[in-house]
Every structure is written in C-alpha cells, then in structure tokens.
C-alpha positions in Angstrom: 11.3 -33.7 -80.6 11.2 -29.9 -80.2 14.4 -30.2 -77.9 17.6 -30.2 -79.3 20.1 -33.2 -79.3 21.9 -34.4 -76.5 19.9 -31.9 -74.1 18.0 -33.2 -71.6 14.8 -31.9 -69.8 16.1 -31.0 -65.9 13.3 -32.2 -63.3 12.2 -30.1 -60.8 13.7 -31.8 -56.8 13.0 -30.6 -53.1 16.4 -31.9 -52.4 18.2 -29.4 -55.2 16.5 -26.7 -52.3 19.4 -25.1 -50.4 19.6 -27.1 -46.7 17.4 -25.9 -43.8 19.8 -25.1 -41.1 19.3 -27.9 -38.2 19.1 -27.3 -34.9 18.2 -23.3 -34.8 15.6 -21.3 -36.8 15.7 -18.8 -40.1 16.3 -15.3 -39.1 12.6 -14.3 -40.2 11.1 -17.3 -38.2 13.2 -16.2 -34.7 12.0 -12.9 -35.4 8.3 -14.1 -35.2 9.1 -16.2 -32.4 10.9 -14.0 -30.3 9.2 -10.7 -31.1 6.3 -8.7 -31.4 6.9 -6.3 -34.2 4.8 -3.0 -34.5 3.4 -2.2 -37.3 1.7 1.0 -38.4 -1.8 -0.4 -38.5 -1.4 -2.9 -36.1 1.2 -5.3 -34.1 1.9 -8.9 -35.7 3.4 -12.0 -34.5 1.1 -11.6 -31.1 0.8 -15.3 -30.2 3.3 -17.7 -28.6 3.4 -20.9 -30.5 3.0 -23.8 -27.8 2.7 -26.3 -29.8 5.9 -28.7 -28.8 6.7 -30.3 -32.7 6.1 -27.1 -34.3 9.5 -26.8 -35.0 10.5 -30.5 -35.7 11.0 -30.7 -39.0 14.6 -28.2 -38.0 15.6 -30.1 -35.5 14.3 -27.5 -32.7 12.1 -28.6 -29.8 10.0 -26.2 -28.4 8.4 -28.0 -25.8 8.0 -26.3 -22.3 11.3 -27.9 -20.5 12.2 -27.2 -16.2 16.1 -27.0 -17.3 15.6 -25.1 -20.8 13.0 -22.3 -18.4 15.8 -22.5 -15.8 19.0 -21.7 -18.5 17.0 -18.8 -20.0 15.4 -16.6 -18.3 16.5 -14.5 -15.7 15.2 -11.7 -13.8 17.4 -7.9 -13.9 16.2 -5.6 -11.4 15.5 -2.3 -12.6 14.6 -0.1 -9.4 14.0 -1.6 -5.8 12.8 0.6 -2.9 10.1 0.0 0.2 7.0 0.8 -1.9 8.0 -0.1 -5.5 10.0 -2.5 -7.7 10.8 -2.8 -11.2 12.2 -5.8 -12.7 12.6 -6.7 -16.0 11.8 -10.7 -17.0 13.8 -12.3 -19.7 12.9 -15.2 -21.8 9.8 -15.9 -21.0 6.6 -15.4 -23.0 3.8 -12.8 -22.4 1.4 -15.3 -20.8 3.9 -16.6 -18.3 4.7 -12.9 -17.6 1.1 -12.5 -16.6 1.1 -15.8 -14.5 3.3 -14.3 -12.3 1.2 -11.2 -12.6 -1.6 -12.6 -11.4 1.2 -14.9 -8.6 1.7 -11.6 -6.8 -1.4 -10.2 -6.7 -3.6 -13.7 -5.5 -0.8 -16.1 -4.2 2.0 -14.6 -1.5 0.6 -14.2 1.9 0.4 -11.5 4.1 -1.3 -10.4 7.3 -4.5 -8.4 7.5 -7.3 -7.6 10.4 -10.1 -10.2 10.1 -12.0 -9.7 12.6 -12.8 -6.6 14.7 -14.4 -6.7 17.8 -16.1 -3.6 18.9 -16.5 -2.1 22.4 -18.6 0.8 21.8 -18.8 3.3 18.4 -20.7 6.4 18.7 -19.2 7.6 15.4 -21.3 8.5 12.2 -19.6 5.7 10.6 -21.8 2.1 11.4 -19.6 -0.9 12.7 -19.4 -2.4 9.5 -17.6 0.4 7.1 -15.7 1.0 9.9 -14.2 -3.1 10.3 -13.6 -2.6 6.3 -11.8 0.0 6.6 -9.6 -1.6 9.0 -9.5 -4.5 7.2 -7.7 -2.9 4.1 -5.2 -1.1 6.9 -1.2 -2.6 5.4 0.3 -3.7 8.4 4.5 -3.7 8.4 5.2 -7.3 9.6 6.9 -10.1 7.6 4.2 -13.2 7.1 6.6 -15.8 7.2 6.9 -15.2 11.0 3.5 -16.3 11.8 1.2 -19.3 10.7 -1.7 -19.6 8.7 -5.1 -19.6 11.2 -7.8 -22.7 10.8 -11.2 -23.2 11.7 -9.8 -25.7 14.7 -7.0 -23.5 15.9 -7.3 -21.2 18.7 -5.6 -17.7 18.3 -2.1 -17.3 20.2 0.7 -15.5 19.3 1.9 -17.7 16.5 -1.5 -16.8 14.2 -2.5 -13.5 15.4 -1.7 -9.8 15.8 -4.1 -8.0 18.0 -4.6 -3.9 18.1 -6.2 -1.8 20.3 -8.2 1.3 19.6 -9.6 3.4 22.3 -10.2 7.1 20.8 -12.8 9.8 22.4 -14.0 13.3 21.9 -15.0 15.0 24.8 -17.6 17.6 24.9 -17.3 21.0 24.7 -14.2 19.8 22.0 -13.6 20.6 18.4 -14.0 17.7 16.3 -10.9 15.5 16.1 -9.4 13.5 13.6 -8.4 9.7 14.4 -5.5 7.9 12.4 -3.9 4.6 12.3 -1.3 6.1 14.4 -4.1 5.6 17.3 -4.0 1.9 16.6 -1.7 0.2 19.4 -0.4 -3.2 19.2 -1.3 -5.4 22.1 1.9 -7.5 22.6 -0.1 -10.0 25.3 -2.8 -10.7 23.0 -6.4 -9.6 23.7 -7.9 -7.4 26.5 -11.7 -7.9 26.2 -13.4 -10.0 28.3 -15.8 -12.7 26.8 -19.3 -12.6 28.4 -19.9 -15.9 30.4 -23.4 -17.2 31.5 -21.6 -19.0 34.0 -22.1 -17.4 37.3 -20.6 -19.7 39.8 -17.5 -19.2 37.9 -14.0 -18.4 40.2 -13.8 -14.7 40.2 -10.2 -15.0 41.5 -9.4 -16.8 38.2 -8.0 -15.3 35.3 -11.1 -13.7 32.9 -11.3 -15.2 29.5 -10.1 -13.2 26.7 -10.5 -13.3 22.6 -7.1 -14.6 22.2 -4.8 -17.5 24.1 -1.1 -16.3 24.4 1.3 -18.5 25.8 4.3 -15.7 25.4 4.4 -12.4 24.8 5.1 -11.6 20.9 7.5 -8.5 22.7 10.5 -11.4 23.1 10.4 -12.7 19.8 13.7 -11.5 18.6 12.3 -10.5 14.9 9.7 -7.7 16.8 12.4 -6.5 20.0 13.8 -4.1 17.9 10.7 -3.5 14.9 7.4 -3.9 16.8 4.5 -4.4 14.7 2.9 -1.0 13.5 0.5 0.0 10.5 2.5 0.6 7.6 1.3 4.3 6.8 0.3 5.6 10.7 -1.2 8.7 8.3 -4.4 7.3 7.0 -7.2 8.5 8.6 -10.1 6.2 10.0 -12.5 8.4 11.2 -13.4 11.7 12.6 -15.2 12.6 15.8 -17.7 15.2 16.9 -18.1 15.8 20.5 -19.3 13.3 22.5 -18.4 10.5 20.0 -16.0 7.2 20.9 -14.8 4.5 19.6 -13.7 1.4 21.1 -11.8 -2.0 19.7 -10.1 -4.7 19.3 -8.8 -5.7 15.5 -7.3 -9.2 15.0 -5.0 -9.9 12.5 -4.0 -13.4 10.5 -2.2 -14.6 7.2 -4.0 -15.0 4.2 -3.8 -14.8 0.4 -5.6 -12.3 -2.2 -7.1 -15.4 -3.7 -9.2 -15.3 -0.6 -9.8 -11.3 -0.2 -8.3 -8.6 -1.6 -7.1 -7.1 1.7 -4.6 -10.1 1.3 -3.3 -9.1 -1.3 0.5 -7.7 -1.1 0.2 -5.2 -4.0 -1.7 -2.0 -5.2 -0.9 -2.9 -9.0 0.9 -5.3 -10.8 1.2 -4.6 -14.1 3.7 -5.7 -16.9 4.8 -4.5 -20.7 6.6 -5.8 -23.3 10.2 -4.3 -23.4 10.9 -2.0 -26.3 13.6 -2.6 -29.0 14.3 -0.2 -31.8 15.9 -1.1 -35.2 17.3 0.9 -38.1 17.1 -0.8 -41.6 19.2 -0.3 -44.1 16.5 2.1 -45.4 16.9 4.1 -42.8 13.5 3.4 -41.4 13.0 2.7 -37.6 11.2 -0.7 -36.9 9.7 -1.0 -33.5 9.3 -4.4 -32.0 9.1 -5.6 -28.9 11.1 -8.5 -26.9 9.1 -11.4 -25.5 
C-alpha cells in the first residue's frame, strides 16, 4: 500500500460542511434578495424571487403572507402638500410598488363632467373639443360624498354636480378670454328645459329639467362652508371674438381612470428605488438600491 501504517484515507462528507444557519439567510443571499446592487456595466439581482420553497432548505418561507406584508412594510411620508406627495414604501418589492402605481392612477374615484349639454356655441371651437376640454377640468370636491351614477339611476343631488356657463362677447368688443372661473355651480340641479312633444301638457306645472333634485346640495353640511368650484379657476377654455357665445350645462359624476383618464386622480405617478451607498473596506463606494 503506498500509504503509510496506521493512517487512514479521510472521506470526503457534506455533513463535515460548516451548518447553514436556520431560520434567516447568508449575508450574500439577503443582499440579493433585498437589493438591487449597481454595477458599472449594468444593475444585478433585478428580479424578485416568488417562488414560496425557494428558501426551504434554511428553514425560511418566503411565501406571500397577509400578516408577514402587514409586519413589514410601512409607508414614511416624505413631503405632503395640496398638489404633491412623496412617500417612501418599505418592504415591499418593485412590482408591488408598481401595483399601487398603477392603484392610483386607474382605481380611486373621483368626479369629472360627463356630459355637457349645450345651449348655443358660436365659438371657433366645435361642441366636441370644447365638452373635452371640460371633461379633463379637476373639480375640488371629495368623491366619497357622492354615489357612483348607473344606467337606471336618475341624476339628483347624491350622483351629480351640475355647472353653468353662460359667457358672450358683444359687438363692437375686444376679444375676451373665458376661464373656469366663468363656470358656476348650480346648487338646485339643472336649468335647461327638456323639449316635450307633448302639447296638452300643464303649463302651470313645473318644466322638466336634465336633473331631479330632491334638496339643494347648498345644505349639505360638507359644501356650506366649501362650495364646489374648479380646482384651478385659471385655465382658460376658450376665447371669443365679437359676436361669439357660449352657452351650457356640464354634469358631473364619480368614476375611475380605469374607465377614462379624466377619472383619473393624478398627473403622474411614478416610483424609484431608494438609494443606499456603501463604503468597503477598499474604500470603494458600492451603490445599491433598497427593495
């Protein structure tokens, strides 16, 4: 034998391998689970792993939990003002950050004109353009005071906000400019009169209007003291030459972005990953980013 006496050949084990650590991860594999690290050609360790038993074999479960979501992530707000917020979102991967993305621009409801009816428009600008642009107006009102508006419901004042616009140039006038700040809010619901064929109709009885209030919106406590006005009275509509006049009715109701993007609560919505800078004992700064 080309081994000496009384030595013995030592076989090769897994189990003489130092213990994996059970219950939590190696440092390097955290690191690529809970960061995206930036390198100079290109960022690594992109992708969430979703896989639930990807972790098994060290005793971690990394299956999408209610109470482990609840436990860890939380929400800081970073700047909060009437036209902007900033918040940073904790403990959550990059795709659920997008969900909620996408949740904010398509999902919370609002309240936007739907339907215009017009009177008389003697403006360069054809009825159409001009109901978009109306349709895209932000009006300052909390949604969760009114009701969503169905095919089979009538409009009162729990569905709909109506606005009045009634703007003329006379002749022998410069040209004028009309903003939103010309668009009144009509408390009592509409003021145009539907055409009926009916002539043998009471003419003592009340004419029949776009909209059937039961109340005026004026005593609902929320609007005594914040009536309902366009957010930015600024924004102009349309100009007029002389001789020119427009004359309307907009209706507004609830609705979601998911249905039309004048729904839709926000501008942008846009998210990043939040930076983290390291120093090695090289003295080399590492740039990574926190999931």
């Amino acid at each position: 034998m080309a081994e000496g006496v009384g030595e013995e050949k030592k076989k090769f084990s897994i189990w003489d391998l130092p213990d994996v650590p059970m219950g939590q991860l190696p440092p390097h594999l955290e690191l690529q689970r809970s960061r995206v690290s930036c390198n100079k050609d290109a960022p690594i360790h992109t992708e969430s792993i979703q896989y639930s038993g990807a972790y098994a074999s060290m005793g971690i479960d990394n299956s999408s939990r209610l109470d482990r979501f609840s436990n860890n992530f939380r929400v800081e707000v970073v700047q909060l003002n009437k036209d902007d917020m900033e918040f940073d979102m904790i403990g959550i991967d990059a795709a659920i950050a997008n969900s909620f993305r996408g949740i904010l621009i398509a999902e919370l409801p609002t309240m936007a004109i739907e339907k215009v009816l017009i009177a008389n428009n003697t403006s360069i600008i054809q009825d159409e353009v001009l109901a978009h642009r109306l349709g895209l107006v932000p009006i300052r009102v909390d949604p969760r005071l009114f009701e969503y508006l169905s095919e089979n419901d009538q409009p009162n004042e729990k569905n709909t906000i109506v606005f009045k616009l009634h703007v003329q140039c006379k002749r022998g006038s410069p040209r004028i400019t009309v903003k939103l700040d010309a668009l009144k809010w009509l408390p009592n619901g509409s003021e145009l009169v539907k055409e009926t064929r009916n002539a043998t109709s009471d003419s003592s009885s009340k004419p029949e209007t776009y909209t059937y209030f039961g109340c005026s919106q004026e005593i609902i406590p929320e609007f005594v003291k914040n009536p309902i006005i366009p957010k930015y009275p600024d924004i102009i509509i349309a100009k007029l030459g002389p001789g020119q006049e427009i004359e309307l009715e907009a209706h507004a109701v609830k609705g979601i972005g998911k249905t039309h993007a004048k729904w839709s609560p926000v501008a942008t919505a846009w998210y990043r990953m939040l930076p983290e800078l390291r120093i090695d004992c090289n003295c080399c700064i590492i740039g990574t980013y926190r999931r």
